[in-house]
Backbone as CSV, one residue per row, in Angstrom:
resi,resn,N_x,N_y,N_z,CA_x,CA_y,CA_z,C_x,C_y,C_z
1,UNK,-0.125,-9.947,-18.008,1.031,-9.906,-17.146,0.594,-10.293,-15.730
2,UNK,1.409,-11.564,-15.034,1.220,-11.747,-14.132,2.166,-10.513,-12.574
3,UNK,1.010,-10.262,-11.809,2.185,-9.726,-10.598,2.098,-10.404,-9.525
4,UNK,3.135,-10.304,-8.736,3.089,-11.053,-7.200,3.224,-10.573,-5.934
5,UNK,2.714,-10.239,-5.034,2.746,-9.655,-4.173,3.506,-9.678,-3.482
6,UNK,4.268,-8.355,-2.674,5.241,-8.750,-1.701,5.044,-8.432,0.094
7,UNK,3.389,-8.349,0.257,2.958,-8.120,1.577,1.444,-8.874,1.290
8,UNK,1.172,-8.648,2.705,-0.400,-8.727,2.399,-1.444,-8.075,2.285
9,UNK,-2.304,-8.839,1.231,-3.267,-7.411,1.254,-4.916,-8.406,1.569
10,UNK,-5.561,-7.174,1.964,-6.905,-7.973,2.016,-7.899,-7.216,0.861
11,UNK,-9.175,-8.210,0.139,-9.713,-7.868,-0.871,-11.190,-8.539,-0.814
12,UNK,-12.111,-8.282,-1.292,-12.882,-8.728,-1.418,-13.519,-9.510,-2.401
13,UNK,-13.586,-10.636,-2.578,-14.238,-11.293,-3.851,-15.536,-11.017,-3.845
14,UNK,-15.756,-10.518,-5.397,-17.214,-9.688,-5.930,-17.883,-10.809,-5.641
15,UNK,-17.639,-11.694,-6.125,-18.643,-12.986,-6.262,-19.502,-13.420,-5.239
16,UNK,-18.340,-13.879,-3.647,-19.053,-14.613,-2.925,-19.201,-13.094,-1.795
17,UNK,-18.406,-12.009,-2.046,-18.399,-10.659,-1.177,-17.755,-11.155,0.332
18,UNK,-16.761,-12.053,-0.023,-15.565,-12.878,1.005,-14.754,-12.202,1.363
19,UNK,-14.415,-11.582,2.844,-12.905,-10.920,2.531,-11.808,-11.773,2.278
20,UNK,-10.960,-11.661,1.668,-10.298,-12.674,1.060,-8.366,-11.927,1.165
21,UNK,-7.462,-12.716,2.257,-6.488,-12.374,2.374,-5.190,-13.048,1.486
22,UNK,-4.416,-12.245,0.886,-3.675,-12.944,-0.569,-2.295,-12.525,0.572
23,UNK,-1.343,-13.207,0.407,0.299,-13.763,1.199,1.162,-13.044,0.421
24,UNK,2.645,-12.593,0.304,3.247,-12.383,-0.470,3.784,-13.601,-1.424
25,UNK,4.043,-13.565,-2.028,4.813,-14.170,-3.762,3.578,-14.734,-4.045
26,UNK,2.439,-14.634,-3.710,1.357,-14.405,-4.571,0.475,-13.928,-5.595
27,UNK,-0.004,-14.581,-6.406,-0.736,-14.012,-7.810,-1.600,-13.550,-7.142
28,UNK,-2.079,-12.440,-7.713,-2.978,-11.592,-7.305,-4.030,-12.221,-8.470
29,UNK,-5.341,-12.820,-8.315,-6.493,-13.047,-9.058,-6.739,-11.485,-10.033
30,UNK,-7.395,-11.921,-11.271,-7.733,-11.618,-11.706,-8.698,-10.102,-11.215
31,UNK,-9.717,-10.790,-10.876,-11.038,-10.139,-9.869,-10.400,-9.242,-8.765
32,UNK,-8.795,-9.018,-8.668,-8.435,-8.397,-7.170,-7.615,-7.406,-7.416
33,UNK,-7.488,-7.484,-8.985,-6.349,-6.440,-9.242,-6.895,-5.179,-8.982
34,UNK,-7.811,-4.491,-9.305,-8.521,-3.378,-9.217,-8.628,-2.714,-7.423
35,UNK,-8.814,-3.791,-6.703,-8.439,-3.352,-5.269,-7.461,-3.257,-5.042
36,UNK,-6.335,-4.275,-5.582,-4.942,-3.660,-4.712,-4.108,-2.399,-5.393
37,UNK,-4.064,-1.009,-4.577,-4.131,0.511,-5.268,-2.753,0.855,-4.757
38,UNK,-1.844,-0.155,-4.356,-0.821,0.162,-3.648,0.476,-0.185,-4.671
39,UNK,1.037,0.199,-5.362,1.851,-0.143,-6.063,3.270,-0.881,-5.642
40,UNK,3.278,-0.327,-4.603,4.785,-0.993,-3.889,4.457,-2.683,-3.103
41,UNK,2.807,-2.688,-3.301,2.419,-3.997,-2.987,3.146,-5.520,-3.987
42,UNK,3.625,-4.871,-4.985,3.603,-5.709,-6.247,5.565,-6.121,-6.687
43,UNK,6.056,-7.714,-6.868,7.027,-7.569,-7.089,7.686,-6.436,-8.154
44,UNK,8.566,-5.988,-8.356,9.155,-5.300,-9.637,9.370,-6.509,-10.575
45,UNK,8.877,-6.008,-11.834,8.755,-6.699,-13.452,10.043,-6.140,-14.158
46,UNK,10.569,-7.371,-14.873,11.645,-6.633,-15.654,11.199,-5.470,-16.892
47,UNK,9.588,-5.364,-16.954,9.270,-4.352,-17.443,8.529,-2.961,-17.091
48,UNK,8.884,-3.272,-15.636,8.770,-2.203,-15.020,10.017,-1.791,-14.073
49,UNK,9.953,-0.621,-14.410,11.199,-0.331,-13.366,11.202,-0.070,-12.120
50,UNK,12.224,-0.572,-11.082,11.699,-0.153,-9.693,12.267,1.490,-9.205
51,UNK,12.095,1.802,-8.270,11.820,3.190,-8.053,13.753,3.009,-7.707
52,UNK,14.462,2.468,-7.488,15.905,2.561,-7.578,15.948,2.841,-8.864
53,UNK,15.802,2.152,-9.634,16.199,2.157,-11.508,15.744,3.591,-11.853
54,UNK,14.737,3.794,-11.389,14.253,5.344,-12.350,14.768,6.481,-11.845
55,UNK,15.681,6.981,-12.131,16.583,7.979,-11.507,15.197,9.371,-11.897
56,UNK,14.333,9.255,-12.332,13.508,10.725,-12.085,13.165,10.058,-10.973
57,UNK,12.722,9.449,-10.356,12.011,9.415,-8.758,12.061,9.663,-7.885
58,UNK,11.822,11.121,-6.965,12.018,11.269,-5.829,11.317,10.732,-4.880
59,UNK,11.985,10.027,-4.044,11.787,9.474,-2.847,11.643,10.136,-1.665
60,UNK,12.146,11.059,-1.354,11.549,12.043,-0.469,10.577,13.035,0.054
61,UNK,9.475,13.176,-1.041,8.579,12.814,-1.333,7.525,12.688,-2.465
62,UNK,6.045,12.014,-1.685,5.365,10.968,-2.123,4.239,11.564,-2.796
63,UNK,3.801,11.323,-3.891,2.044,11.482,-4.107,1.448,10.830,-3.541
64,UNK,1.399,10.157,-2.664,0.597,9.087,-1.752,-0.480,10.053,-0.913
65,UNK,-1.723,10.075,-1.073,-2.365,10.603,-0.216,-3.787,9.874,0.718
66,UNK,-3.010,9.778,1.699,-3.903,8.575,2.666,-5.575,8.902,2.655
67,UNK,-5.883,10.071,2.304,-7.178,10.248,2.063,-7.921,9.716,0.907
68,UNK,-7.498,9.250,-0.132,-8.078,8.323,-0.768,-8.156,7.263,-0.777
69,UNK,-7.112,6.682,-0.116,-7.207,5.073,0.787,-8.374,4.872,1.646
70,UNK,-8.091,3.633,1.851,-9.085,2.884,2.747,-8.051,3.267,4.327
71,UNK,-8.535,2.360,5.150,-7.838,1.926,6.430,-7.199,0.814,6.339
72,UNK,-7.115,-0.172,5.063,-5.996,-1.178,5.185,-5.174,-0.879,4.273
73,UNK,-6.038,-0.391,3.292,-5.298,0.416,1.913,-3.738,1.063,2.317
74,UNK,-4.184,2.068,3.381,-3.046,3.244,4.079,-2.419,2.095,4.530
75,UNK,-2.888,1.620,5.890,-1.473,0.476,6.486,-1.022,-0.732,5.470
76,UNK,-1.468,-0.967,4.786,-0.710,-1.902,4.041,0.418,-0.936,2.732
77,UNK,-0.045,0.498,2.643,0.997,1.352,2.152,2.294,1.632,2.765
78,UNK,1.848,1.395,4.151,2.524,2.451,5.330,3.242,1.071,5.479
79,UNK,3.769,-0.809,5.620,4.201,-1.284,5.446,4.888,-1.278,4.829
80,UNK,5.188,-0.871,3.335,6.680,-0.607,2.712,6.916,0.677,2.858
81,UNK,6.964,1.753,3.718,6.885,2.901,3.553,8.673,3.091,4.353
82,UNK,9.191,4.012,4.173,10.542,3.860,4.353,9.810,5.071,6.083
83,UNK,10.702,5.605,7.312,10.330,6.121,8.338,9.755,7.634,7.994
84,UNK,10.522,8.326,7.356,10.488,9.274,6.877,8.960,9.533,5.911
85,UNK,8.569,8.337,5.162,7.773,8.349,4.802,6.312,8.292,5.649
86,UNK,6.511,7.016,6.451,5.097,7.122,7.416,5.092,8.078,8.176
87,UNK,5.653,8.419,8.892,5.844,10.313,9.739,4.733,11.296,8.703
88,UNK,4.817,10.681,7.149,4.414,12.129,6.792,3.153,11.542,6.148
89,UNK,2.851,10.344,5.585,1.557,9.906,5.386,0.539,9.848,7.286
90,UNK,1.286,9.450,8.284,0.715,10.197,9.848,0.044,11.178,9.734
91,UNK,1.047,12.127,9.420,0.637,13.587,10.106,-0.224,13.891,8.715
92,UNK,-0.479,13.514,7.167,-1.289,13.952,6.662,-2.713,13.222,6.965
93,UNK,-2.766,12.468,7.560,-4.000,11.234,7.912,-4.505,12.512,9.098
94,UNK,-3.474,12.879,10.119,-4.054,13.294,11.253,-4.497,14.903,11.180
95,UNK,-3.721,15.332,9.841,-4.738,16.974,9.712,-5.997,16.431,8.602
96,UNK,-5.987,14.768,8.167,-7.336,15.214,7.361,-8.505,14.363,7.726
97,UNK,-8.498,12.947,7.465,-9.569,12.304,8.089,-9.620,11.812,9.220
98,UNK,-8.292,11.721,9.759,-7.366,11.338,11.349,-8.416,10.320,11.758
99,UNK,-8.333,8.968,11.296,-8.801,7.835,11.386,-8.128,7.040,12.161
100,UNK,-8.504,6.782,13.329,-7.878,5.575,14.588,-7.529,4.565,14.231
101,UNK,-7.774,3.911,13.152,-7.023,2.846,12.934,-5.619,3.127,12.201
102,UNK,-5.335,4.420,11.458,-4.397,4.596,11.132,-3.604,5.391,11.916
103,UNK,-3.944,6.336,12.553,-3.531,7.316,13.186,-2.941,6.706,15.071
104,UNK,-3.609,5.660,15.259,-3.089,5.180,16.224,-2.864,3.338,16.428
105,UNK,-2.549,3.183,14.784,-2.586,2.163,14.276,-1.228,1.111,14.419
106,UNK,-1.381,-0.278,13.615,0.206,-0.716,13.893,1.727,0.582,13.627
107,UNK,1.561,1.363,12.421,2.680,2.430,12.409,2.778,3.537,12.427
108,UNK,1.885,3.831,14.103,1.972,5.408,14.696,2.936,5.517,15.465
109,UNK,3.514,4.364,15.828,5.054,4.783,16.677,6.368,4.272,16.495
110,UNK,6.693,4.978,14.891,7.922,4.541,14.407,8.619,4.952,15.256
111,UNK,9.957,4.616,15.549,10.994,5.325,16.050,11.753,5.641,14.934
């Protein structure tokens, strides 16, 4: 199954150890799937359902926990993240590893 991206993400190719930046409506390589850990990175498949369709899904909140992310990992999460959402992936970044690139990063000052 092919997926396509709908932001950008950055990855590293094992091979040449390149950082390597993929565009949205992009195939994600083979070799890159395993880095990109962001699920909302990825178009919706008609065999997957999107988080509208699945009426169990609460949206208010997230299992997302920025402490197992990276620092592009989180902001490239925190890019589809609805306001409500980054406010609270923030303030869990800033009681746990409170990392400056996220914490005072492109989306520390939603309004």
């Amino acid at each position: 199954m092919t997926q396509k991206l709908t932001t950008f993400v950055h990855v590293v190719n094992p091979d040449t150890l390149e950082n390597v930046v993929l565009e949205p409506g992009q195939t994600v390589p083979s070799w890159a799937k395993d880095q990109v850990t962001n699920p909302k990175a990825f178009e919706a498949t008609d065999d997957e359902p999107t988080a509208a369709a699945d009426e169990t899904t609460d949206t208010s909140e997230s299992d997302y926990d920025p402490a197992s992310d990276d620092v592009d990992g989180v902001n490239n999460y925190l890019a589809n993240a609805d306001e409500d959402e980054v406010q609270r992936v923030l303030a869990a970044e800033a009681a746990g590893k409170n990392r400056k690139g996220i914490v005072e990063g492109p989306y520390a000052e939603v309004d």
